[in-house]
Z-matrix of the N, CA and C atoms (Angstrom, degrees):
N
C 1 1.458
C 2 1.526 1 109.42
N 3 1.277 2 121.16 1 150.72
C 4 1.275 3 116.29 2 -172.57
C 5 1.540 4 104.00 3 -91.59
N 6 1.396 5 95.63 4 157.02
C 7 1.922 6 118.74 5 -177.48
C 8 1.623 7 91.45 6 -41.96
N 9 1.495 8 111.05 7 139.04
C 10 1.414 9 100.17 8 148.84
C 11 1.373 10 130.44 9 -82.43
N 12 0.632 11 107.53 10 133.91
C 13 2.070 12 135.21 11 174.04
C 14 1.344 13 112.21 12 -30.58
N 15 1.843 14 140.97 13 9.13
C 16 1.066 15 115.63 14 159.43
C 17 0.887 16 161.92 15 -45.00
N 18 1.877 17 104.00 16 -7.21
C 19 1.728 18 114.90 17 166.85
C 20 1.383 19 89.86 18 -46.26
N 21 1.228 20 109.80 19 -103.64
C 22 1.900 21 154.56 20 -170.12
C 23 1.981 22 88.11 21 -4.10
N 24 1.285 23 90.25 22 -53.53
C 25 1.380 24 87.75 23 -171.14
C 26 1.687 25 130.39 24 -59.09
N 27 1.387 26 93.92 25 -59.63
C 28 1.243 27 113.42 26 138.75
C 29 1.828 28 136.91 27 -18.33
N 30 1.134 29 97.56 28 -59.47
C 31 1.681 30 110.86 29 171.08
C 32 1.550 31 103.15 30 -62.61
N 33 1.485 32 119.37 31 -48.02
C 34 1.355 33 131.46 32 -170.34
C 35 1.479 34 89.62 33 -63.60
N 36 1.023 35 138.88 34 -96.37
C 37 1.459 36 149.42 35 -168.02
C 38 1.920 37 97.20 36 -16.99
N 39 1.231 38 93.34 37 -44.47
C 40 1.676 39 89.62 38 -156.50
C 41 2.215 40 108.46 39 -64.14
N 42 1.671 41 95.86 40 -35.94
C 43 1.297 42 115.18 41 -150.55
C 44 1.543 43 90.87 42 -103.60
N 45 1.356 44 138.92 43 -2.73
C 46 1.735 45 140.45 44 -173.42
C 47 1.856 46 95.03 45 -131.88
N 48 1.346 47 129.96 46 -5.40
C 49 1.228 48 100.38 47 -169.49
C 50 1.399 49 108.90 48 -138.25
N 51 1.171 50 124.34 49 164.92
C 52 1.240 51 114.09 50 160.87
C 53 1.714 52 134.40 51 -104.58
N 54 1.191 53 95.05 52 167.48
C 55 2.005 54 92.73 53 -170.48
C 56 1.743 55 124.60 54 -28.18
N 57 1.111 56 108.49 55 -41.91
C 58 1.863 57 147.03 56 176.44
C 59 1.756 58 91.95 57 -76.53
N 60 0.682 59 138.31 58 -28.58
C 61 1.654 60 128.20 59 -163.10
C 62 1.192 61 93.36 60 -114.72
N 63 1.318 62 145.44 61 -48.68
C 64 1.365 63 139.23 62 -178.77
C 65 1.527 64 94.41 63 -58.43
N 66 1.175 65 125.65 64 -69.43
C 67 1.556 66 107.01 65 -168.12
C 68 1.460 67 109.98 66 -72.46
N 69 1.341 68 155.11 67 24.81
C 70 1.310 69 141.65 68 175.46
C 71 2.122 70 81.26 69 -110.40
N 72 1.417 71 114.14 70 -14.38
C 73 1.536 72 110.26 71 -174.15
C 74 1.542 73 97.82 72 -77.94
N 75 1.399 74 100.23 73 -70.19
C 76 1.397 75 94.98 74 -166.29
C 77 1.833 76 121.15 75 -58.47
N 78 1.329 77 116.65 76 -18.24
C 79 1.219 78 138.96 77 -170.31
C 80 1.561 79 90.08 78 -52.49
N 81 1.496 80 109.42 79 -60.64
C 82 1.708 81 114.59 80 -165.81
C 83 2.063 82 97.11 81 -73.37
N 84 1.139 83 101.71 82 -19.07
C 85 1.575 84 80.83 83 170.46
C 86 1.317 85 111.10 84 -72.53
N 87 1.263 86 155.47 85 -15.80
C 88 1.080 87 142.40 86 -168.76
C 89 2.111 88 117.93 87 100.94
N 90 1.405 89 103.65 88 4.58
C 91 1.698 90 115.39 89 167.29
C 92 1.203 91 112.66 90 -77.44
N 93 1.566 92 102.56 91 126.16
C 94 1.940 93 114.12 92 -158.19
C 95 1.659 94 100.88 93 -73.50
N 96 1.210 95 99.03 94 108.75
C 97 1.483 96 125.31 95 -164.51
C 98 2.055 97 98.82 96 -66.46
N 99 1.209 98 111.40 97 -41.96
C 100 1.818 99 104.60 98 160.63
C 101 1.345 100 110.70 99 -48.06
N 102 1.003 101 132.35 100 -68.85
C 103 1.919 102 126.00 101 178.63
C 104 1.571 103 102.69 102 -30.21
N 105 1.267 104 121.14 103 -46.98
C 106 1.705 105 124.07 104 -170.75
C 107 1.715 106 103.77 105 -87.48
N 108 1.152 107 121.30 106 -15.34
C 109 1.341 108 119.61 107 -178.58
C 110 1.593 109 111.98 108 -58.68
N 111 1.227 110 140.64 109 -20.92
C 112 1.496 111 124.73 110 139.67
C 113 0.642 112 158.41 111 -103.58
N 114 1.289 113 93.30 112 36.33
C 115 2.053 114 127.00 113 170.09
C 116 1.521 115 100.94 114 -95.59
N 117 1.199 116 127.25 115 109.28
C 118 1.450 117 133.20 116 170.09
C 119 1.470 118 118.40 117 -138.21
N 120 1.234 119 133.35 118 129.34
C 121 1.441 120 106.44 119 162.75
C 122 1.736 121 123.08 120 -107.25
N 123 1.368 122 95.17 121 140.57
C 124 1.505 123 116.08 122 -170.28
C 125 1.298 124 111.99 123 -113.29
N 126 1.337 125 140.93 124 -159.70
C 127 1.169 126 147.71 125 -137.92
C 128 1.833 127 86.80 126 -126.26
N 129 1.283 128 123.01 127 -41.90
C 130 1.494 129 127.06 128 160.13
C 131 0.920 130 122.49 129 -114.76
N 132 1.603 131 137.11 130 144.97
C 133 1.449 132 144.67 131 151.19
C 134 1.744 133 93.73 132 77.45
N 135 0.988 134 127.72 133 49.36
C 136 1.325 135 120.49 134 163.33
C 137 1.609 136 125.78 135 -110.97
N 138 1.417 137 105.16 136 161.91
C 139 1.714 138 109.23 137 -149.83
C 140 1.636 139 89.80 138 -81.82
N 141 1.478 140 110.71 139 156.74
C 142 1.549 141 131.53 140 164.84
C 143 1.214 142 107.66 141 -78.58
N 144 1.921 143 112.01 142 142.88
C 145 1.712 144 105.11 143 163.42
C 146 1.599 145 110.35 144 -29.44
N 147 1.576 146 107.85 145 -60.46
C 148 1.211 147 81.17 146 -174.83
C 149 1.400 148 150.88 147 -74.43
N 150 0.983 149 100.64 148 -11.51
C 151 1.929 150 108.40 149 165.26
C 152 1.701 151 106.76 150 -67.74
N 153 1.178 152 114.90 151 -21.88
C 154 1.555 153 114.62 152 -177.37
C 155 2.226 154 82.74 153 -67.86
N 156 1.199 155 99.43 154 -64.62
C 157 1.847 156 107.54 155 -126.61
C 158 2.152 157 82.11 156 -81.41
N 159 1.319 158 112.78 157 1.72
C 160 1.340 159 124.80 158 163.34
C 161 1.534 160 110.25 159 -70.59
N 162 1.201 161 103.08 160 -62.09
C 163 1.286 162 131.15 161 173.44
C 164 2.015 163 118.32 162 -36.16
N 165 1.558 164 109.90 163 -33.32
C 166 1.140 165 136.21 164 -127.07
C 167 1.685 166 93.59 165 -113.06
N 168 2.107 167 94.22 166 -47.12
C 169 1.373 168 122.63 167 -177.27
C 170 1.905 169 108.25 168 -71.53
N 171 0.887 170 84.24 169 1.03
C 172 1.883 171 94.01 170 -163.91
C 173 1.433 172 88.56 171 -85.32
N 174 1.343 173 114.06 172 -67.80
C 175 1.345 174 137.08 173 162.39
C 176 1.410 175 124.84 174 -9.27
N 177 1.416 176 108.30 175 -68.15
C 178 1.644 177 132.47 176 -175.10
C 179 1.414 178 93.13 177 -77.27
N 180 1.237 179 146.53 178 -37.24
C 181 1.308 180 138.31 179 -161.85
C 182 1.313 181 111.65 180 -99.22
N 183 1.798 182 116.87 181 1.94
C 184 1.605 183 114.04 182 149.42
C 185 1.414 184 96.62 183 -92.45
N 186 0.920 185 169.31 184 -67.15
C 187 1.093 186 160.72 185 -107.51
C 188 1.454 187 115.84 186 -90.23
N 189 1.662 188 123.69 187 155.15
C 190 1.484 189 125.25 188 -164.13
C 191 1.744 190 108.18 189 -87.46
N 192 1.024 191 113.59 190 172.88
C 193 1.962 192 96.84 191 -173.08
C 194 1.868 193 112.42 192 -73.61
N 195 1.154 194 93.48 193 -8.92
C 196 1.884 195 96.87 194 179.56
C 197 1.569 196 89.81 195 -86.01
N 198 1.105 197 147.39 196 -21.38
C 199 1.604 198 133.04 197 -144.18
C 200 1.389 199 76.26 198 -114.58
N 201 1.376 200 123.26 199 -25.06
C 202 1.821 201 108.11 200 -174.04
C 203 1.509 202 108.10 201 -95.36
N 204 1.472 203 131.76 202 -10.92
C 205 1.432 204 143.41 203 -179.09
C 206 1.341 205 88.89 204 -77.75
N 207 1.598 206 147.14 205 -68.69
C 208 0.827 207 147.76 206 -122.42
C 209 1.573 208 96.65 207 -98.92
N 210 1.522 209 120.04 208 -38.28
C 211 1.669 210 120.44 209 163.25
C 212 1.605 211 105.20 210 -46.92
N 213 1.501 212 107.50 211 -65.06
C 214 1.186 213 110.86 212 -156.27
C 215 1.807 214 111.70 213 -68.85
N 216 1.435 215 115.13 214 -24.68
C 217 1.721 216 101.32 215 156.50
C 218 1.227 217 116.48 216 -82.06
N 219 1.278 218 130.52 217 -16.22
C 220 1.812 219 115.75 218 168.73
C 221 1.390 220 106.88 219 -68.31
N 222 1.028 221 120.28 220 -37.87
C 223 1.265 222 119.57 221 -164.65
C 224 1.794 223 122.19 222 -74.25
N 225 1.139 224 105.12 223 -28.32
C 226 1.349 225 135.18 224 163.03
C 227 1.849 226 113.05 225 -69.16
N 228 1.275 227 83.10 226 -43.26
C 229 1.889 228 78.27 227 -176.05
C 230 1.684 229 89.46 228 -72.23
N 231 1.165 230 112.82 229 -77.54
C 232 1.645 231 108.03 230 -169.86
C 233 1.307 232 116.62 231 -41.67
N 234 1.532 233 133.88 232 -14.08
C 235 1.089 234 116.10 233 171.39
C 236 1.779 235 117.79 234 -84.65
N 237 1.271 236 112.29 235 -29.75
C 238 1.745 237 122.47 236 170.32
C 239 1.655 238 94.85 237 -66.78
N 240 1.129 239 131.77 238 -38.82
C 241 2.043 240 134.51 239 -171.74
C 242 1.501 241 83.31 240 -59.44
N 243 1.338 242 119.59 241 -43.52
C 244 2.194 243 103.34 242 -157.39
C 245 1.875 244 92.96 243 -106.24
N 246 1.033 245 130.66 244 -15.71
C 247 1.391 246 146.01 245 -171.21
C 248 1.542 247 126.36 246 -120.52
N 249 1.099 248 126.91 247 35.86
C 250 1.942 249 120.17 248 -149.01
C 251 1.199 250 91.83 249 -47.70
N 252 1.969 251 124.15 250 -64.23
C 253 1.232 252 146.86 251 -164.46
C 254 1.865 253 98.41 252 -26.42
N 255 1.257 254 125.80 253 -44.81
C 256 1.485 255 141.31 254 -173.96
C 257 1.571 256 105.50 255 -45.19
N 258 1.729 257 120.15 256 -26.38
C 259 1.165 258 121.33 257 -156.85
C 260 1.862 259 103.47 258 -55.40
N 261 1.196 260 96.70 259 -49.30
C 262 1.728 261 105.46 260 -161.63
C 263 1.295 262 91.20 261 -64.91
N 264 1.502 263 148.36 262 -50.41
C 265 1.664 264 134.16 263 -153.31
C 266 1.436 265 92.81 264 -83.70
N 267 1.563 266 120.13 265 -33.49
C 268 1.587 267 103.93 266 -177.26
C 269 1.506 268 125.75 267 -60.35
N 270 1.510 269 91.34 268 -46.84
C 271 1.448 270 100.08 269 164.21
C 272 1.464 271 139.05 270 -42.22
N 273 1.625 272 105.15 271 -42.39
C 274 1.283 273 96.90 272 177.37
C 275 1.690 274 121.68 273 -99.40
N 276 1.429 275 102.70 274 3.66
C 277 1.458 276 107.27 275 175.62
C 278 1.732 277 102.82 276 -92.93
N 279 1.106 278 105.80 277 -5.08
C 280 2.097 279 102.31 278 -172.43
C 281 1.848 280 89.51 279 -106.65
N 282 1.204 281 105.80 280 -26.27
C 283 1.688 282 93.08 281 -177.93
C 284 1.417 283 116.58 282 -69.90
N 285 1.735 284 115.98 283 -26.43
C 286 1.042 285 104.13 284 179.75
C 287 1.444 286 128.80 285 -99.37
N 288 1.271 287 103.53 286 32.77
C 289 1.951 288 124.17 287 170.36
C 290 1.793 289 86.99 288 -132.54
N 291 1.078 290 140.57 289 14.80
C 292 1.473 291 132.95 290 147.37
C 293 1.182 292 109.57 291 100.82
N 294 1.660 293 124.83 292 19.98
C 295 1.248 294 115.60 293 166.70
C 296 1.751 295 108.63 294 -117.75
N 297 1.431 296 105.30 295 150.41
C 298 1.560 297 104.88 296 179.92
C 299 1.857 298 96.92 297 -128.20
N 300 1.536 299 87.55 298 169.63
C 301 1.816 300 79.97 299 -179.53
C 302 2.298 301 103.56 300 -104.13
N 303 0.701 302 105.93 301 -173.19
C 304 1.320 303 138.44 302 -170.78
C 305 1.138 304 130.66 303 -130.66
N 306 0.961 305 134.88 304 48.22
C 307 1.888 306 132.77 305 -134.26
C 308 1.439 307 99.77 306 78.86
N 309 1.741 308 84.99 307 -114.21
C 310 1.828 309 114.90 308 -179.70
C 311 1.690 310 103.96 309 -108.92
N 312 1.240 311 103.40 310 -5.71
C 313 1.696 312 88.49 311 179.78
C 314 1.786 313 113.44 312 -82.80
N 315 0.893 314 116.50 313 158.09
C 316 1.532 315 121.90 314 -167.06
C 317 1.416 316 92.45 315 -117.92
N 318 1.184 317 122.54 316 116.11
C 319 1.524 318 145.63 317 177.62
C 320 1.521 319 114.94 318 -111.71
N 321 1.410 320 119.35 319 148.54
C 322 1.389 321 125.60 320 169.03
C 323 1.358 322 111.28 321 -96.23
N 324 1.458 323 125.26 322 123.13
C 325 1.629 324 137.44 323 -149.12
C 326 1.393 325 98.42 324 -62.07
N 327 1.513 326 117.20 325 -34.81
C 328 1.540 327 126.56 326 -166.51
C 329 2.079 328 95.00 327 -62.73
N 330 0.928 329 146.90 328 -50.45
C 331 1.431 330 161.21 329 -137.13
C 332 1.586 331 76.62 330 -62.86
N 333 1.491 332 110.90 331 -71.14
C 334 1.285 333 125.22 332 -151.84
C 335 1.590 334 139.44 333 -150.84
N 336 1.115 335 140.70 334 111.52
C 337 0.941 336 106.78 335 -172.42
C 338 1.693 337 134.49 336 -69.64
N 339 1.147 338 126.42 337 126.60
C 340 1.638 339 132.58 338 -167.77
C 341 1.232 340 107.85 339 -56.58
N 342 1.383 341 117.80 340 -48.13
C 343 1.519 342 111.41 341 -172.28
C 344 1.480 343 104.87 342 -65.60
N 345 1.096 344 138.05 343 -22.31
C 346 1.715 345 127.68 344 161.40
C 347 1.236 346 121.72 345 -54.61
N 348 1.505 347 137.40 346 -10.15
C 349 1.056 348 158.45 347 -174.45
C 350 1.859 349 85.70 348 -58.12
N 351 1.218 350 105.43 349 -85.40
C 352 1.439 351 117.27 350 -168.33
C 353 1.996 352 110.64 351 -27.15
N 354 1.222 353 102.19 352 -17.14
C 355 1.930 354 113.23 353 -160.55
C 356 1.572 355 96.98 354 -99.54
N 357 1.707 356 125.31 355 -21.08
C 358 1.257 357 145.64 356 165.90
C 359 1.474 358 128.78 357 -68.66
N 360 1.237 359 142.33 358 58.36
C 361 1.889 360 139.83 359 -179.23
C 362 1.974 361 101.37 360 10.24
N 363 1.387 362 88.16 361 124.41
C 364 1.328 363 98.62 362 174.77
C 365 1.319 364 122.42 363 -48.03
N 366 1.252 365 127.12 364 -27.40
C 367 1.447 366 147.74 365 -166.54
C 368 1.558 367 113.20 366 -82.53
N 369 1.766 368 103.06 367 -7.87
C 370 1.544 369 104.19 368 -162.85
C 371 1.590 370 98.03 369 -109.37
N 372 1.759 371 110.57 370 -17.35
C 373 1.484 372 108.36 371 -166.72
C 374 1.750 373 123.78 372 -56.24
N 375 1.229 374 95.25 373 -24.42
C 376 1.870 375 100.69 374 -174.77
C 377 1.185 376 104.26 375 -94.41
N 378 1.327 377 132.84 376 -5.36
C 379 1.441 378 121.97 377 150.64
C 380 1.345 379 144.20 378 -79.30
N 381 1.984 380 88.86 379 -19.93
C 382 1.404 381 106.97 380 -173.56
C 383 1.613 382 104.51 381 -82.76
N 384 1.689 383 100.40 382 -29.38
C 385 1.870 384 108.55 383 -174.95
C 386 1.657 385 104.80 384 -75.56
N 387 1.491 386 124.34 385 -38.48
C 388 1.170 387 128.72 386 -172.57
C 389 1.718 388 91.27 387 -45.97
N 390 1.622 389 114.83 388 -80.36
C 391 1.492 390 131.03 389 161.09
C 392 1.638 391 113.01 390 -3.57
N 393 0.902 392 116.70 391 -94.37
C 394 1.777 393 120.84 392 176.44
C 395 1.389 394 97.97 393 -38.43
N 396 1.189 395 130.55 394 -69.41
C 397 1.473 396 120.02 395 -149.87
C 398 1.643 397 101.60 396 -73.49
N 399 1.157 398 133.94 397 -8.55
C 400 1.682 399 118.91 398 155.80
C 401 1.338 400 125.10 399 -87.46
């Protein structure tokens, strides 16, 4: 299975969101939100996106490749939920490390090809994406 895509994602988070929105994102992925609990920014001495999404990378780089698939499509869906407009740049920055989306699900191109989707009953697609994306 291919690497998941947390650069791309990552870059996205940094350049579409703000300090407060990256962590209410990653929060719903399931990243142990105490490790980030003294990253805040205040009026003094407060942390940079990037010491947050550093912070974040520490995180993803214990984790097994299912615990990082499953960050990296929450994180993606909630960012198109506060951003839809995001769909087209996400797309083409995750396609070119081999992932494409499916709707909102974030798939690895190798699983399947997407454009067969359309040759599949509409009724079958959220079972078939649930499927790929574990």
């Amino acid at each position: 299975m291919s690497k998941i895509p947390w650069g791309p994602i990552r870059s996205s988070l940094t350049e579409n969101f703000s300090f407060g929105d990256i962590k209410k994102i990653v929060g719903y992925a399931g990243i142990d939100m105490p490790q980030l609990a003294h990253l805040e920014q205040k009026s003094q001495g407060s942390a940079s996106k990037s010491q947050l999404l550093s912070a974040i990378d520490n995180q993803i780089g214990l984790m097994d490749s299912n615990s990082t698939g499953v960050v990296a499509s929450i994180c993606c869906e909630e960012m198109l939920k506060r951003k839809p407009d995001l769909i087209g740049k996400l797309d083409h920055v995750l396609s070119r490390v081999g992932w494409k989306f499916s709707g909102t699900t974030l798939l690895p191109v190798e699983i399947f090809d997407i454009s067969e989707l359309k040759d599949i009953p509409e009724n079958a697609h959220e079972d078939i994406q649930k499927a790929a994306s574990r």
